[in-house]
Each structure stands twice: as structure tokens, then as C-alpha cells.
PyMOL Python script that loads the backbone (N, CA, C, O; Angstrom):
from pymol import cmd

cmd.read_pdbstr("""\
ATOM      1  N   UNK A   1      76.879  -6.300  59.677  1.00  0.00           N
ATOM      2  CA  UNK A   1      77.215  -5.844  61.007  1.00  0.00           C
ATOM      3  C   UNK A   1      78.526  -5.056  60.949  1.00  0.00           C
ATOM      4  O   UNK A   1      79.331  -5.596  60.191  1.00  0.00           O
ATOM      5  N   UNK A   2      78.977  -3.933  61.529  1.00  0.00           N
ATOM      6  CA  UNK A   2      80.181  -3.058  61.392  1.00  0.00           C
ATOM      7  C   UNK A   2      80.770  -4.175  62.807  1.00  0.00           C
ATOM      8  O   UNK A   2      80.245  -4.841  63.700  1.00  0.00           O
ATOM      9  N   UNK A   3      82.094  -3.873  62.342  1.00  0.00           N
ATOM     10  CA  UNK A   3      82.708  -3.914  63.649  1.00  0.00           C
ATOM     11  C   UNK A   3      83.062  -3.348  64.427  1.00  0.00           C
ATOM     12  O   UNK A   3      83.247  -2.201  64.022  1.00  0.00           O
ATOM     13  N   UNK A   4      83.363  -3.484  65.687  1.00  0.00           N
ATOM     14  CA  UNK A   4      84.051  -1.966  67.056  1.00  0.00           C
ATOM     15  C   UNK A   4      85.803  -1.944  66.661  1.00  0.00           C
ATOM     16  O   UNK A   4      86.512  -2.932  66.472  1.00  0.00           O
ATOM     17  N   UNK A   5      86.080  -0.952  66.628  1.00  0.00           N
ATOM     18  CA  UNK A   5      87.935  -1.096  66.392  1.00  0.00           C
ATOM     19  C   UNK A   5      88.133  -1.969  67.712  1.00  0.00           C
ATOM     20  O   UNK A   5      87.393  -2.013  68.695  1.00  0.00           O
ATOM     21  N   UNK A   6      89.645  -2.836  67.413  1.00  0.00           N
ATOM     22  CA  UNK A   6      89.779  -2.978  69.147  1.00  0.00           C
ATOM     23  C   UNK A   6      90.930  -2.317  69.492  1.00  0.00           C
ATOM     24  O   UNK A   6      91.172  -1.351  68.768  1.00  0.00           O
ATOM     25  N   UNK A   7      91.683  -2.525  70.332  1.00  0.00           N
ATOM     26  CA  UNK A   7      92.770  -1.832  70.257  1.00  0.00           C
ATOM     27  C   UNK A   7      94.023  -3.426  70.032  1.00  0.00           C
ATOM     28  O   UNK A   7      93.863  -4.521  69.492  1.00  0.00           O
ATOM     29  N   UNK A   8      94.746  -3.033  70.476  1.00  0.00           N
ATOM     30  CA  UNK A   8      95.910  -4.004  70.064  1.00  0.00           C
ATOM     31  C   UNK A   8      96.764  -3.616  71.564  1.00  0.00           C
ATOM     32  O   UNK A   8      96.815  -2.493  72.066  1.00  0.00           O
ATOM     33  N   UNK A   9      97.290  -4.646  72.009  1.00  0.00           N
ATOM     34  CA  UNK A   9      98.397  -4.204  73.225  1.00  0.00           C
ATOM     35  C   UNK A   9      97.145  -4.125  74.381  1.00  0.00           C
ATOM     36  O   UNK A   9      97.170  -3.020  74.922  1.00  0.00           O
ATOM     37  N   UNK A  10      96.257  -4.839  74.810  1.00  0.00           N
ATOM     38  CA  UNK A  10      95.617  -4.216  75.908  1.00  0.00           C
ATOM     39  C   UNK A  10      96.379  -4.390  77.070  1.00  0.00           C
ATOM     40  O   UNK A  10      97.469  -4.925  76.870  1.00  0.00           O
ATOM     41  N   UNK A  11      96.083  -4.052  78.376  1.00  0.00           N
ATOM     42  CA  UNK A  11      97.031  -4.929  79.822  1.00  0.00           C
ATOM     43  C   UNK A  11      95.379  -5.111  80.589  1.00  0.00           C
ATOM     44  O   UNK A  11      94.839  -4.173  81.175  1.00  0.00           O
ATOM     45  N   UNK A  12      94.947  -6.051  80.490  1.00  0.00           N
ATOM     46  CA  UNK A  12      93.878  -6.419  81.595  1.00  0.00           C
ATOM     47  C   UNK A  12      94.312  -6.374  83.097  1.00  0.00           C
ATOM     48  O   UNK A  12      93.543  -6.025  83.992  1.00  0.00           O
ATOM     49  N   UNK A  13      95.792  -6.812  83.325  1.00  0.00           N
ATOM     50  CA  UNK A  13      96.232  -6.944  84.263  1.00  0.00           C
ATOM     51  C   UNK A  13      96.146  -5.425  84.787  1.00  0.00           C
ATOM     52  O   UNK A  13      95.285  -5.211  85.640  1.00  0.00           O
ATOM     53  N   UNK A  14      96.911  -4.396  84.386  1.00  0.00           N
ATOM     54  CA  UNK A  14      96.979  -3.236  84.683  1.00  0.00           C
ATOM     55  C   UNK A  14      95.481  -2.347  84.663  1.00  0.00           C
ATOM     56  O   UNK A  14      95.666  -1.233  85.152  1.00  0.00           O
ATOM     57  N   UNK A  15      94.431  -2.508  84.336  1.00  0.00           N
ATOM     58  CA  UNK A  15      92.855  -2.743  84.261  1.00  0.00           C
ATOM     59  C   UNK A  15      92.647  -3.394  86.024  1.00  0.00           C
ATOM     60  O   UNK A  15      92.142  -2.808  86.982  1.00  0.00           O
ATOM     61  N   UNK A  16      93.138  -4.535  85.971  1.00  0.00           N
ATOM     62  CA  UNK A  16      92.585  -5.035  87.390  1.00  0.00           C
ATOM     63  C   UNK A  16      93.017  -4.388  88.890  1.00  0.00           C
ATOM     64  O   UNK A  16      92.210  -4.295  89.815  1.00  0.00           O
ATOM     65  N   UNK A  17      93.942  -4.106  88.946  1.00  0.00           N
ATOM     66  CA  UNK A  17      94.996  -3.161  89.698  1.00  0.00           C
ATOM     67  C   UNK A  17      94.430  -1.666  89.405  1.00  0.00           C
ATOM     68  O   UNK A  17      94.041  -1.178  90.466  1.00  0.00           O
ATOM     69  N   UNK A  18      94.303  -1.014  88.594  1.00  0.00           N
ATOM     70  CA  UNK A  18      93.670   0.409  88.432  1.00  0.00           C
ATOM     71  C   UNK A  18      91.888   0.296  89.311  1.00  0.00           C
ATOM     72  O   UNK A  18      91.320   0.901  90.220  1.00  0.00           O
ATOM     73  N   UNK A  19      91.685  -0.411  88.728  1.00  0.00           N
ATOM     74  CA  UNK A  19      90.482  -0.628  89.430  1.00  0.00           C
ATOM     75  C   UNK A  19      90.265  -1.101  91.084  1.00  0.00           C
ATOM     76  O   UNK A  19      89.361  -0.796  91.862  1.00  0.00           O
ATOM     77  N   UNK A  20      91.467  -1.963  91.281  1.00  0.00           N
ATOM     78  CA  UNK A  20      91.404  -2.226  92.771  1.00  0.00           C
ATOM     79  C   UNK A  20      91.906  -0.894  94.089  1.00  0.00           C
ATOM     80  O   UNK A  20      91.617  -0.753  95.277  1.00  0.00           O
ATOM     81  N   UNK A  21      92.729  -0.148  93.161  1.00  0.00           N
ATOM     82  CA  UNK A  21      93.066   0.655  93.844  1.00  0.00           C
ATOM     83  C   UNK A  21      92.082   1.610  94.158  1.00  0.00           C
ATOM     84  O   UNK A  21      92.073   2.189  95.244  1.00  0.00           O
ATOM     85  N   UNK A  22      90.865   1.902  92.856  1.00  0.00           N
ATOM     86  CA  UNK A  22      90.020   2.635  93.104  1.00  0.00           C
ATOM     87  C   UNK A  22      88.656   1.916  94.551  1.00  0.00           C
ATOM     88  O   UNK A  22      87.626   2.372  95.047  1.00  0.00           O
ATOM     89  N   UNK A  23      89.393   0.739  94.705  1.00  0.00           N
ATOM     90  CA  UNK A  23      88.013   0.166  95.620  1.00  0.00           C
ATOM     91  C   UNK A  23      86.525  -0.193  94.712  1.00  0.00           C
ATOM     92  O   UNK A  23      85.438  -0.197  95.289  1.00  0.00           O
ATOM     93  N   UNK A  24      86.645  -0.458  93.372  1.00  0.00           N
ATOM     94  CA  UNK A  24      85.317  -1.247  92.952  1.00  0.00           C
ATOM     95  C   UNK A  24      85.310  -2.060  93.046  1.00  0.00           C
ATOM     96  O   UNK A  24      86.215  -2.351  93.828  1.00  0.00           O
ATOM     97  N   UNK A  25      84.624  -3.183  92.620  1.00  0.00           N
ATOM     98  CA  UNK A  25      83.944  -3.985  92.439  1.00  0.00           C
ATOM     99  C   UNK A  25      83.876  -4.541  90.553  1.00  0.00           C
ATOM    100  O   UNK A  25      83.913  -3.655  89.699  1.00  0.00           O
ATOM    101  N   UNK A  26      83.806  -5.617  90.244  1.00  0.00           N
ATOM    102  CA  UNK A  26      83.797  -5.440  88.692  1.00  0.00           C
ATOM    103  C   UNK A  26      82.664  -4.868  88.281  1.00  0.00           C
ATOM    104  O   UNK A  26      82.497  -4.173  87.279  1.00  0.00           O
ATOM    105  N   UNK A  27      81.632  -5.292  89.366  1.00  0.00           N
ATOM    106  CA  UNK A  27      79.980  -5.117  88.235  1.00  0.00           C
ATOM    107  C   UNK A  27      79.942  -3.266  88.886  1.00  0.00           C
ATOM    108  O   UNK A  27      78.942  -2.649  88.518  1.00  0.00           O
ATOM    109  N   UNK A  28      80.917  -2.495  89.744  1.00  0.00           N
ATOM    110  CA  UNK A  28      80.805  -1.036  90.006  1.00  0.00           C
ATOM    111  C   UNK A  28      81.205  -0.180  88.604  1.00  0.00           C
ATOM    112  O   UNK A  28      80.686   0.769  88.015  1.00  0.00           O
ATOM    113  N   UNK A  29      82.518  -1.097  88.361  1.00  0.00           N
ATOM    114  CA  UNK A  29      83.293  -0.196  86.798  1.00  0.00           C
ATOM    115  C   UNK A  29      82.008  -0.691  85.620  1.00  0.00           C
ATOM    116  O   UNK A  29      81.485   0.107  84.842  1.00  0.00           O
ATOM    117  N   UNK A  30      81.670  -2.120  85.701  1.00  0.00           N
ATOM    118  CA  UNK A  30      81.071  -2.224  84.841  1.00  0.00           C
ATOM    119  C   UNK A  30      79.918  -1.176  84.349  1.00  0.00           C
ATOM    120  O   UNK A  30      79.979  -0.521  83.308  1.00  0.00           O
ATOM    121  N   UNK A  31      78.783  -1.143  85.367  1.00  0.00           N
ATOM    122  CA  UNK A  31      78.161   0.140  85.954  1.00  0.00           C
ATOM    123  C   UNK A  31      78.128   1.475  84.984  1.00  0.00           C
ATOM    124  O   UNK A  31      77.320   1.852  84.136  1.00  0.00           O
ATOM    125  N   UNK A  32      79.294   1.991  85.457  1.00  0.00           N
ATOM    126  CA  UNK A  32      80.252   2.876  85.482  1.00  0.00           C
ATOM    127  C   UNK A  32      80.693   3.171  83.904  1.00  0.00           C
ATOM    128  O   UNK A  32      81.031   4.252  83.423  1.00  0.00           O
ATOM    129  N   UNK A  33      80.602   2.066  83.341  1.00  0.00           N
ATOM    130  CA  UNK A  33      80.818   2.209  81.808  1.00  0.00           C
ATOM    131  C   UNK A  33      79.898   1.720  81.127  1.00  0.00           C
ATOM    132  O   UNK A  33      80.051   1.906  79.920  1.00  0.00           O
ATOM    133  N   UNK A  34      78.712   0.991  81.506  1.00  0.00           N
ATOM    134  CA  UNK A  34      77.475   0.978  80.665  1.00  0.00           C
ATOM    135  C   UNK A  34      77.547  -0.225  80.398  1.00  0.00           C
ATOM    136  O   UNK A  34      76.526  -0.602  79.823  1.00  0.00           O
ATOM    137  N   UNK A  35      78.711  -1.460  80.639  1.00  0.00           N
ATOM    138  CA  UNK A  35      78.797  -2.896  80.852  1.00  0.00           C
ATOM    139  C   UNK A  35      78.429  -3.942  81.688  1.00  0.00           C
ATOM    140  O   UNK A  35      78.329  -3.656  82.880  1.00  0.00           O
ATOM    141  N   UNK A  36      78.161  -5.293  81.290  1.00  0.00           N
ATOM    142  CA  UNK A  36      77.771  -6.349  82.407  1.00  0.00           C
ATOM    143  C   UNK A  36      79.162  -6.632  82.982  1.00  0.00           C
ATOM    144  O   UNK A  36      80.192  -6.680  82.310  1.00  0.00           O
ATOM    145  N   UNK A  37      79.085  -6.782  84.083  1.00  0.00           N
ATOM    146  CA  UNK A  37      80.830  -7.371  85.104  1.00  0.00           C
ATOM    147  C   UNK A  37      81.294  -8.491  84.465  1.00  0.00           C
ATOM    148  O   UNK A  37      82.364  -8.880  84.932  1.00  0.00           O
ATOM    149  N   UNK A  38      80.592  -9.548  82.997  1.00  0.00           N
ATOM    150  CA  UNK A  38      81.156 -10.408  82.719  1.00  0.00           C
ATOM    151  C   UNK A  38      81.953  -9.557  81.926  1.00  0.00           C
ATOM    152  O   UNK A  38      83.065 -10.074  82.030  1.00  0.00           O
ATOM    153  N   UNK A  39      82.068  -8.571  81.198  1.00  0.00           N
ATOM    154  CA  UNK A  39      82.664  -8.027  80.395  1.00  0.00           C
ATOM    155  C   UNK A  39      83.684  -7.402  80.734  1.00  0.00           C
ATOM    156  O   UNK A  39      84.526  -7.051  79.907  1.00  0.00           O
ATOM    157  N   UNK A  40      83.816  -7.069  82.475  1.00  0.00           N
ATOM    158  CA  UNK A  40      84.732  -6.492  82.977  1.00  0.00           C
ATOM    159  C   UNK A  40      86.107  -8.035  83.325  1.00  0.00           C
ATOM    160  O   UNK A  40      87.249  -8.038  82.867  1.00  0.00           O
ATOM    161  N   UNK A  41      85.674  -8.819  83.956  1.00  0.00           N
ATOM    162  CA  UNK A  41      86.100 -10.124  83.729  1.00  0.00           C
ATOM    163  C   UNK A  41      87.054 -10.094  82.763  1.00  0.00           C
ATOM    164  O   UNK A  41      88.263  -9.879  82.850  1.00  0.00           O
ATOM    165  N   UNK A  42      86.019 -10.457  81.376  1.00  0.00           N
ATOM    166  CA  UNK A  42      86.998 -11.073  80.143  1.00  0.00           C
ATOM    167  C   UNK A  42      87.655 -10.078  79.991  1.00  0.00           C
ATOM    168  O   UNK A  42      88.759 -10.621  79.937  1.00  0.00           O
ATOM    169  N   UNK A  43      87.981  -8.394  79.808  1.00  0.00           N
ATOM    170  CA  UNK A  43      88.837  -7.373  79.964  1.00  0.00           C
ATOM    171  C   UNK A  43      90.205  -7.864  80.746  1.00  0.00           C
ATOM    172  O   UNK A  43      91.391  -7.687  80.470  1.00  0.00           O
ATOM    173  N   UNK A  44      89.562  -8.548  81.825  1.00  0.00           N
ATOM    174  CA  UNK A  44      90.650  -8.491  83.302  1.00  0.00           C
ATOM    175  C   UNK A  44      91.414  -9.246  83.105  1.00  0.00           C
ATOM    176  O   UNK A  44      92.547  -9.004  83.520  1.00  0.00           O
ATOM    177  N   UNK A  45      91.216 -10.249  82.533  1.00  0.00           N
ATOM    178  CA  UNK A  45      91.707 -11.608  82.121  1.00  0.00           C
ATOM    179  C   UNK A  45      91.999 -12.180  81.194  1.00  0.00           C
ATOM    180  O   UNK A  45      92.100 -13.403  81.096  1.00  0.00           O
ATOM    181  N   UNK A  46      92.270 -10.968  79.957  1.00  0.00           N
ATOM    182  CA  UNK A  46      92.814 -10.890  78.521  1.00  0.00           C
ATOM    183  C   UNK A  46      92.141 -11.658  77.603  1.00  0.00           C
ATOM    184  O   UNK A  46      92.638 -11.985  76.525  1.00  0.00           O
ATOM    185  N   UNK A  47      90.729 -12.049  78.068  1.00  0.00           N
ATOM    186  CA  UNK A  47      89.846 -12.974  76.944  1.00  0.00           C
ATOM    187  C   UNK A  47      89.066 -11.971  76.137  1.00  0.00           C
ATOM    188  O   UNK A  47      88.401 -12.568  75.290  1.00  0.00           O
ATOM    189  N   UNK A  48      88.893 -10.589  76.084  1.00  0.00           N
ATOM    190  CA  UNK A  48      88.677  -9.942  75.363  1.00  0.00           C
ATOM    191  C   UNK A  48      89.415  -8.410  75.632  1.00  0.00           C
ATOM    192  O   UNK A  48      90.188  -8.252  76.577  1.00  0.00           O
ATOM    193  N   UNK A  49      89.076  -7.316  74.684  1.00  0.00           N
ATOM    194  CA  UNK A  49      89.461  -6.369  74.965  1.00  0.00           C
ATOM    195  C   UNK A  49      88.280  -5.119  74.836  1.00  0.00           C
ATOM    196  O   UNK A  49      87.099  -5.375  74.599  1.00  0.00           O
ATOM    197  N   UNK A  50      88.537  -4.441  74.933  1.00  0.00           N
ATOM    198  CA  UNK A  50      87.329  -3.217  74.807  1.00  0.00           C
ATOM    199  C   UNK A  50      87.829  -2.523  73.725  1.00  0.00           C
ATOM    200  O   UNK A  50      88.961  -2.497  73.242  1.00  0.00           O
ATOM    201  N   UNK A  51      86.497  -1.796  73.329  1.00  0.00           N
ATOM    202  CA  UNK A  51      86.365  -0.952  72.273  1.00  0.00           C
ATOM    203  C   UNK A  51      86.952   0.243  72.281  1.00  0.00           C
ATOM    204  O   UNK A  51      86.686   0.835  73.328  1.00  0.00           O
ATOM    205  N   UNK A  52      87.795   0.991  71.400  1.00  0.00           N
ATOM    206  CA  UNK A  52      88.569   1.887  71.727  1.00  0.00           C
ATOM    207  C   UNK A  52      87.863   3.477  72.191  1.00  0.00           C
ATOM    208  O   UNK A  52      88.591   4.367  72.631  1.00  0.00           O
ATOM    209  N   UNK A  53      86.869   3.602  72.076  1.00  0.00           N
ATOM    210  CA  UNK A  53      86.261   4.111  73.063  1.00  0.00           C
ATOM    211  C   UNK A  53      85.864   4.180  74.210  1.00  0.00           C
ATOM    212  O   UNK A  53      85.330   5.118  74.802  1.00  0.00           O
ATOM    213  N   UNK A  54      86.174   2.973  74.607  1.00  0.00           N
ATOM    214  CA  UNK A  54      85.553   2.816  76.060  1.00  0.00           C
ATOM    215  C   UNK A  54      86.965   3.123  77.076  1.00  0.00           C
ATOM    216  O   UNK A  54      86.826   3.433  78.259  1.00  0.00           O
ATOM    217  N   UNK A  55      88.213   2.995  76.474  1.00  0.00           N
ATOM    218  CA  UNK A  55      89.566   3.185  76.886  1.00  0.00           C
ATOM    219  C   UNK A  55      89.727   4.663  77.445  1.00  0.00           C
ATOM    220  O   UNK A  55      90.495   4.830  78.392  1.00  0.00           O
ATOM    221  N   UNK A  56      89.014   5.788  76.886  1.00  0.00           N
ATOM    222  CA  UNK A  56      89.008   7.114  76.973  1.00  0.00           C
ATOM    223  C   UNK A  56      88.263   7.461  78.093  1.00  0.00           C
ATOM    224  O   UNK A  56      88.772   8.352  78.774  1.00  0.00           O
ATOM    225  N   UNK A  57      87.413   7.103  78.403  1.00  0.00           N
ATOM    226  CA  UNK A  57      86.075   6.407  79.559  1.00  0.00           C
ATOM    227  C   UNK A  57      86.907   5.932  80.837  1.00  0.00           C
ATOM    228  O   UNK A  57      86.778   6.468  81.938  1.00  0.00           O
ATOM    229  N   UNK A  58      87.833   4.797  80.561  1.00  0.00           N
ATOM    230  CA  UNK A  58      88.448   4.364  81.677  1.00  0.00           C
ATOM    231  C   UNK A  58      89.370   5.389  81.960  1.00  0.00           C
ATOM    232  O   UNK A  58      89.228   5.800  83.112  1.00  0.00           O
ATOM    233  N   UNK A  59      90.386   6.028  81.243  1.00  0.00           N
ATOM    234  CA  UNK A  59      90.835   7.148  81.724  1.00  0.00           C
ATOM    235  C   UNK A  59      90.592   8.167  82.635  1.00  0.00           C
ATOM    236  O   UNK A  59      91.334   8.726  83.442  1.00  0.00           O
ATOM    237  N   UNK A  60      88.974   8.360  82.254  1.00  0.00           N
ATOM    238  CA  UNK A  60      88.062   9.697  82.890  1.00  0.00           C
ATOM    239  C   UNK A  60      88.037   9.056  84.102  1.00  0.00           C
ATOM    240  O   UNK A  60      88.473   9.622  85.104  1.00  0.00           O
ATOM    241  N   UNK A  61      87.377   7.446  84.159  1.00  0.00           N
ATOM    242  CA  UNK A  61      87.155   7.031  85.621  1.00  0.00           C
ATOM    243  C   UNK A  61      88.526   6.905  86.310  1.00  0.00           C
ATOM    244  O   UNK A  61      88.698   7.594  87.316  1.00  0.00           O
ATOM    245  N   UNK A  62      89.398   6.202  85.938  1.00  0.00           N
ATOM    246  CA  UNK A  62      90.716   5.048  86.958  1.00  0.00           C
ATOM    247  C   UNK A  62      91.345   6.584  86.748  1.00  0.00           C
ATOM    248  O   UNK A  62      90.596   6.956  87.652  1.00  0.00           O
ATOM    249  N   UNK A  63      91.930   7.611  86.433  1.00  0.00           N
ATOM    250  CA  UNK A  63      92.592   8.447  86.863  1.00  0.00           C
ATOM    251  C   UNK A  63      93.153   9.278  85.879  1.00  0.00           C
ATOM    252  O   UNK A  63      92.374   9.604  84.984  1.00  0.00           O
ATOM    253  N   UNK A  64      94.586   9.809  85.795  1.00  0.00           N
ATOM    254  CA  UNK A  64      95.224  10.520  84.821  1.00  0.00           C
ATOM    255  C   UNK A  64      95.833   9.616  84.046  1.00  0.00           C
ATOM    256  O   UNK A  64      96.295   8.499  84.282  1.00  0.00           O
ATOM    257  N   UNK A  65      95.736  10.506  82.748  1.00  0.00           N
ATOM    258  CA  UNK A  65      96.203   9.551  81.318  1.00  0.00           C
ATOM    259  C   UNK A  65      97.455   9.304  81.909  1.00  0.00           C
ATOM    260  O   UNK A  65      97.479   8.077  82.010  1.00  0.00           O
ATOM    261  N   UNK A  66      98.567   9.771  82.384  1.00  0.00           N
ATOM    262  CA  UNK A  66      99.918   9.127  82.498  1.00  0.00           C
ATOM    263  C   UNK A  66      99.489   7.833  83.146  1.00  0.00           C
ATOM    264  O   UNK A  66     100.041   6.871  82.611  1.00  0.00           O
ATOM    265  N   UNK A  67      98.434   7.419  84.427  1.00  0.00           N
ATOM    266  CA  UNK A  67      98.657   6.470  84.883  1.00  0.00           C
ATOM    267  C   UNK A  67      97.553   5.103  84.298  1.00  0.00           C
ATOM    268  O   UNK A  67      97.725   3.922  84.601  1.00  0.00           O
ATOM    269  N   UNK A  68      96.478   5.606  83.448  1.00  0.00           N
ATOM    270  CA  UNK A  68      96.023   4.825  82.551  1.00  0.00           C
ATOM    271  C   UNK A  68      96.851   4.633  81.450  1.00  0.00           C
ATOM    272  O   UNK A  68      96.955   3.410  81.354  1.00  0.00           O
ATOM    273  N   UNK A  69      97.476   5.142  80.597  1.00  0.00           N
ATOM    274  CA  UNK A  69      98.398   4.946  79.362  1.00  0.00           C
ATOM    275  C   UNK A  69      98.886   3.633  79.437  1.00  0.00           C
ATOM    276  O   UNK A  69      98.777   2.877  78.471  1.00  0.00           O
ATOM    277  N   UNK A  70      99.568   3.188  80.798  1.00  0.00           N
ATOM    278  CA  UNK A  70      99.527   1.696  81.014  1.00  0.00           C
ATOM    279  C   UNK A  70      98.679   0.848  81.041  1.00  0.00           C
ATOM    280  O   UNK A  70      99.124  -0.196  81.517  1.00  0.00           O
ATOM    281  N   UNK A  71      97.463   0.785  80.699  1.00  0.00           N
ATOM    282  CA  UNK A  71      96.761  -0.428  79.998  1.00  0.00           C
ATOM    283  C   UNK A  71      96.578  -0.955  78.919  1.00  0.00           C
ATOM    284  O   UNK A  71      95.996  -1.979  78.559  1.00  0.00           O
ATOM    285  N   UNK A  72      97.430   0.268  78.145  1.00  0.00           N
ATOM    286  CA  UNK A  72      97.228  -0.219  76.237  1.00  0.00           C
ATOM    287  C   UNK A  72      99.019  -0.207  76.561  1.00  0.00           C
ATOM    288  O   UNK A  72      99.645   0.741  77.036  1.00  0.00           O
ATOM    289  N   UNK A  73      99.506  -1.376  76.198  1.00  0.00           N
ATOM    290  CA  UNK A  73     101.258  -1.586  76.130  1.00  0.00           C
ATOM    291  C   UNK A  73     101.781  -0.893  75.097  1.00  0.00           C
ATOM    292  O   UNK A  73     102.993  -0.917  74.888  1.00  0.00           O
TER     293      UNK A  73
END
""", "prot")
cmd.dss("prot")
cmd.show_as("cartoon", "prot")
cmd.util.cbc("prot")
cmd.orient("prot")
């Protein structure tokens, strides 16, 4: 099995707040990125992190890189 890179430094917190401001829902971003809302969850709540691709993705959705850049510390 390969593994996904992860990243290192995530902020779930700053993930949950980017997203609230946008008005989703977890299972909307989830959606939105091709994930189940449990996955948006463990993101939110620092029990996992996402694949460093999917970080580039959240960018496109939650807004401009200056104000995503704050989810990877």
C-alpha cells in the first residue's frame, strides 16, 4: 500500500472557522472535496489530517492563500 504525504503543522481549528465563515455544513465541504463529513470532523478536531493535496483544494474553496496559509502552522 503507498502512503498519502501528510502534512505536519495542520490547524483543524483554523479549518473549522474558515469553513464557518463560509456558511457550510461539514458533510457541504466534505461534498465539496470528495469526502465523508466524518473526515471533515477528524480534520476539525486534530484526530487526523488531510492529504497534502487536498490542502490546495481547500484553498480554491475557503478563499485566498494568504487567508488559508493559516491552517498548515
Amino acid at each position: 500500500m503507498v502512503k498519502t504525504p501528510r502534512l505536519t503543522g495542520f490547524n483543524g481549528k483554523r479549518l473549522l472557522k474558515l469553513r464557518r465563515q463560509e456558511r457550510w455544513a461539514q458533510g457541504e465541504l466534505g461534498e465539496k472535496l470528495g469526502v465523508h463529513r466524518a473526515t471533515i470532523v477528524r480534520w476539525e478536531s486534530g484526530l487526523a489530517e488531510p492529504p497534502e493535496g487536498v490542502v490546495a483544494r481547500l484553498v480554491d474553496l475557503l478563499g485566498s492563500p494568504h487567508e488559508t496559509e493559516k491552517i498548515v502552522r
